[in-house]
BANUTI-157220 format. One record per residue: residue in three letters; x negated, y negated, z negated of N, C-alpha, C, CB in turn; chain; residue number from 1. Coordinates in steps of 0.1 Angstrom, whole numbers. Glycine has a CB too. Layout:
% BANUTI-157220
   residu     nc1     nc2     nc3    cac1    cac2    cac3     cc1     cc2     cc3    cbc1    cbc2    cbc3   chaine   num
      ALA       X       Y       Z       X       Y       Z       X       Y       Z       X       Y       Z        A   NUM
...
% end
This chain:
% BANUTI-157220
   residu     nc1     nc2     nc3    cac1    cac2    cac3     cc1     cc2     cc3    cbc1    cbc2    cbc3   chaine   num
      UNK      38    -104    -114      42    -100    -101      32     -89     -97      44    -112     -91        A     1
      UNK      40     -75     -94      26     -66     -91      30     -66     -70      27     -44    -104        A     2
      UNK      20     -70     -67      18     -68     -51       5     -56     -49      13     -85     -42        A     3
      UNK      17     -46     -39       9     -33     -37       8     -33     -20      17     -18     -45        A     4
      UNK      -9     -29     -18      -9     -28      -3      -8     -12      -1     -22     -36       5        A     5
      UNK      -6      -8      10      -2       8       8      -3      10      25      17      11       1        A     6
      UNK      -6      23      26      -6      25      41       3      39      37     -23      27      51        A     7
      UNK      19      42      41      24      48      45      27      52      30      18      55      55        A     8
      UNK      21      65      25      26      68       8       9      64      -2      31      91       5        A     9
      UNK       1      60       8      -7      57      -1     -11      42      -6     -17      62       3        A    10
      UNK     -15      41     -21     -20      27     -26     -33      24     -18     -25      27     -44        A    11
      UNK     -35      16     -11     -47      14      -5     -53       2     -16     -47       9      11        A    12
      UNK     -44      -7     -22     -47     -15     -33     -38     -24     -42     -54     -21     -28        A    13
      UNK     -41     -33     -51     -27     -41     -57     -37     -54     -59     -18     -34     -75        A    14
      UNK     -26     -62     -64     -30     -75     -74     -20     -77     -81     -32     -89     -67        A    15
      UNK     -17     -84     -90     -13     -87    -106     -15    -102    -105     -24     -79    -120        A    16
      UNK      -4    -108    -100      -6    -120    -100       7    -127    -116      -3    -125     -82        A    17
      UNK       0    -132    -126       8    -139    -138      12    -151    -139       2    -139    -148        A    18
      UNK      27    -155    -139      29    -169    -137      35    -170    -148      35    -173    -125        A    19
      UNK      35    -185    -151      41    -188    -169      43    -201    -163      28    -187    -188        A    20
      UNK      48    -207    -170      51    -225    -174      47    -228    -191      73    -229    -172        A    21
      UNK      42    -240    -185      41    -248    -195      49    -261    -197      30    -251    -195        A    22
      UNK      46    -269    -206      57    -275    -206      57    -290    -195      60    -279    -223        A    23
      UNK      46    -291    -188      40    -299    -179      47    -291    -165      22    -298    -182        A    24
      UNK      40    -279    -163      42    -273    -149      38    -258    -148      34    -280    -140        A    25
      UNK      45    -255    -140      42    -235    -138      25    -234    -129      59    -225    -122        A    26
      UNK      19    -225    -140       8    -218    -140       8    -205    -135       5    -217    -152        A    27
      UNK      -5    -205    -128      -7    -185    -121     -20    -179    -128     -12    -183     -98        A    28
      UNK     -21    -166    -131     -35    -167    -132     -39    -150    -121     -41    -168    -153        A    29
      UNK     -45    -149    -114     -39    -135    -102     -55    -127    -111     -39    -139     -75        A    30
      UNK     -44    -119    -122     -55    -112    -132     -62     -99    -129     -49    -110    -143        A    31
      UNK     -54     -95    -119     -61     -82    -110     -60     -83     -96     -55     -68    -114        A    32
      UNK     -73     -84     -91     -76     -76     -75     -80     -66     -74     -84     -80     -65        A    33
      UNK     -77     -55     -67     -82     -41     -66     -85     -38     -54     -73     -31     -70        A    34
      UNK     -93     -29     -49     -90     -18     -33    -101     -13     -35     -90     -23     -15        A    35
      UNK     -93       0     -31     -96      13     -32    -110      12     -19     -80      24     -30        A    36
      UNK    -121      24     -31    -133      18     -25    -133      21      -7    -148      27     -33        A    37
      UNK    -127      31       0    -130      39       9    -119      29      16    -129      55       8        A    38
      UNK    -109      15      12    -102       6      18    -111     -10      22     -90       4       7        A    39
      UNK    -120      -9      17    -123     -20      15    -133     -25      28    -128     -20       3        A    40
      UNK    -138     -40      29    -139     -47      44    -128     -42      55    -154     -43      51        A    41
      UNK    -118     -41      52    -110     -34      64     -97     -50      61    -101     -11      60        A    42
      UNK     -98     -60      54     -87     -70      52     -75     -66      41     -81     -71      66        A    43
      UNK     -81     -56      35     -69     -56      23     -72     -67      11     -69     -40      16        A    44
      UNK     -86     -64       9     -83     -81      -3     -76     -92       3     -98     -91      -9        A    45
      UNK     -79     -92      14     -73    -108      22     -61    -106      20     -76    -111      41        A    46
      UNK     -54     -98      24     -41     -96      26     -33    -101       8     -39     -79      32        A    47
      UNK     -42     -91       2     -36     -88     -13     -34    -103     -21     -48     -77     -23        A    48
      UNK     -49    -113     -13     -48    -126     -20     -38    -134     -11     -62    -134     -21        A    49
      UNK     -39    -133       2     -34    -140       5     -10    -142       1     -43    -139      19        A    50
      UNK     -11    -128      -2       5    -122     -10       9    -129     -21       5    -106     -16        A    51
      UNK      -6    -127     -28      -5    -138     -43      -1    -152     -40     -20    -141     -51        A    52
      UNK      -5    -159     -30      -8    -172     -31       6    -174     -26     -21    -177     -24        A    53
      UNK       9    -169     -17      24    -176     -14      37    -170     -26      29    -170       5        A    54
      UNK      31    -157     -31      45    -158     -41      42    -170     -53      48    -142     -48        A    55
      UNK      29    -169     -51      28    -184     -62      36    -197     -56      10    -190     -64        A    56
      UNK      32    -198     -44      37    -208     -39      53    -211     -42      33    -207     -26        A    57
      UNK      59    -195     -39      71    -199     -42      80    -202     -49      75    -197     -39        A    58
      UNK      70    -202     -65      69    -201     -71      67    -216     -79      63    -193     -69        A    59
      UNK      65    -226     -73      61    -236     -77      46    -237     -83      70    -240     -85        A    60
      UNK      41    -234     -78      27    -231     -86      17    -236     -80      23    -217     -89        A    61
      UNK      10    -249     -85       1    -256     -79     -10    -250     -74      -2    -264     -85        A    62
      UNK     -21    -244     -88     -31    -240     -87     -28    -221     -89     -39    -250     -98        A    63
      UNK     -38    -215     -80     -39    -202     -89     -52    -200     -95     -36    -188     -82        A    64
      UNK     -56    -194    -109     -69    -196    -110     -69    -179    -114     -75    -209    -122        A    65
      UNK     -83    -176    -113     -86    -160    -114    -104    -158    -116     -79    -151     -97        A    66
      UNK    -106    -152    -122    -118    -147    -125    -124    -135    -121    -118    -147    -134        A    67
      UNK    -140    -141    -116    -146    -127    -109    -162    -129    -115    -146    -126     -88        A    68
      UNK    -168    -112    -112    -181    -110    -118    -191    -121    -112    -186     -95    -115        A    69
      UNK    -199    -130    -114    -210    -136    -110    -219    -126     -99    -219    -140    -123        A    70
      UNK    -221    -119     -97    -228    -107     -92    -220    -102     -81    -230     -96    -103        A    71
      UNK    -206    -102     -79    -197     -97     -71    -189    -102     -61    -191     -93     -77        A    72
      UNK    -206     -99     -52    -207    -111     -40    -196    -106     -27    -227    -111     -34        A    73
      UNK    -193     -94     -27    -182     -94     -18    -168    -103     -22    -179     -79     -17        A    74
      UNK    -165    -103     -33    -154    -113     -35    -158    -124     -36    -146    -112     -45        A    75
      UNK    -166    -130     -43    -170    -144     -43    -166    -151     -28    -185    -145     -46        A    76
      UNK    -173    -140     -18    -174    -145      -1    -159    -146       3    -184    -133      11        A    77
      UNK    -155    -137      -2    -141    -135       3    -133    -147      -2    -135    -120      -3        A    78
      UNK    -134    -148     -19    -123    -163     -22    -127    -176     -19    -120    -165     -37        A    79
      UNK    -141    -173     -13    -147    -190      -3    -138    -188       5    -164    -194       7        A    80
      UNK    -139    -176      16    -138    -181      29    -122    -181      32    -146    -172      39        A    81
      UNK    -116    -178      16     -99    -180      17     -94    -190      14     -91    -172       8        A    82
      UNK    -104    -203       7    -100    -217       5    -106    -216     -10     -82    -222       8        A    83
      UNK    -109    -206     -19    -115    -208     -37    -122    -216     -36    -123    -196     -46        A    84
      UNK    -122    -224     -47    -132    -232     -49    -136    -226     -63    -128    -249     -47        A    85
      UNK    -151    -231     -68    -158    -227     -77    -154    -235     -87    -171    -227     -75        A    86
      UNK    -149    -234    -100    -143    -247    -107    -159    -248    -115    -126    -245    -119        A    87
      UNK    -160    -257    -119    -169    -264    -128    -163    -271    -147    -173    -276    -118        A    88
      UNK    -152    -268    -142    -143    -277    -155    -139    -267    -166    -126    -284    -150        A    89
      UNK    -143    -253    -161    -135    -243    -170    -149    -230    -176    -119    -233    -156        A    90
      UNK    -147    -227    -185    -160    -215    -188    -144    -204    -194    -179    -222    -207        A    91
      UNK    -150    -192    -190    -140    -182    -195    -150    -174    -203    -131    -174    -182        A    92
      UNK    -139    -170    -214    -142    -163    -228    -133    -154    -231    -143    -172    -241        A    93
      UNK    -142    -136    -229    -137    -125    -231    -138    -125    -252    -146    -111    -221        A    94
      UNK    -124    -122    -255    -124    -116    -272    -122     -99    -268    -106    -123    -283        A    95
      UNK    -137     -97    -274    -127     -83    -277    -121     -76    -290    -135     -72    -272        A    96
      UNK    -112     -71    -289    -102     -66    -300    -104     -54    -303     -89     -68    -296        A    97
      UNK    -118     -47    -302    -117     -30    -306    -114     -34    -321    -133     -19    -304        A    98
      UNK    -125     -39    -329    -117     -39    -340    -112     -52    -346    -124     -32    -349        A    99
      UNK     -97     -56    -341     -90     -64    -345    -100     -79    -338     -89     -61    -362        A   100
      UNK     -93     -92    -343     -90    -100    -346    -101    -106    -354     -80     -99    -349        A   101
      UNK    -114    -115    -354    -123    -124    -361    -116    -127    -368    -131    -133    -355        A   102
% end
């Protein structure tokens, strides 16, 4: 699901929120947040997450989970103070595929 914030004809930003099922229950994972640098502290991430979360919702989708830099303390603050919690249960692992497949 691509959600675009926009002021008038411009992108001010998006998210990329991915929903699948399993054979248990429907999964989100909101794989891109963006805004544009000269957008940003103005409430467009808020907005952008808070778009995700209810099309997840309507979605049937319990949890959304998403990943951010350790270092990238403006979002971190931002997905506290939107209800994120820090999981502890999960370690995420980039493959990269320049050349191929291990």
């Amino acid at each position: 699901v691509l959600i675009c914030a926009k002021n008038k004809d411009q992108i001010l930003g998006l998210a990329v929120l991915v929903v699948y099922h399993t054979l248990v229950n429907p999964r989100a994972i909101l794989e891109t947040i963006i805004v544009k640098p000269d957008s940003r502290r103005m409430g467009v991430g808020s907005e952008l997450l808070k778009n995700a979360l209810e099309e997840a919702c309507k979605r049937k989708v319990n949890t959304v989970r998403l990943a951010t830099g350790k270092e990238n303390d403006a979002s971190n603050a931002m997905f506290q103070e939107m209800g994120g919690e820090l999981s502890d249960d999960y370690s995420w692992y980039d493959f990269s595929l320049s050349e191929g497949p291990q």
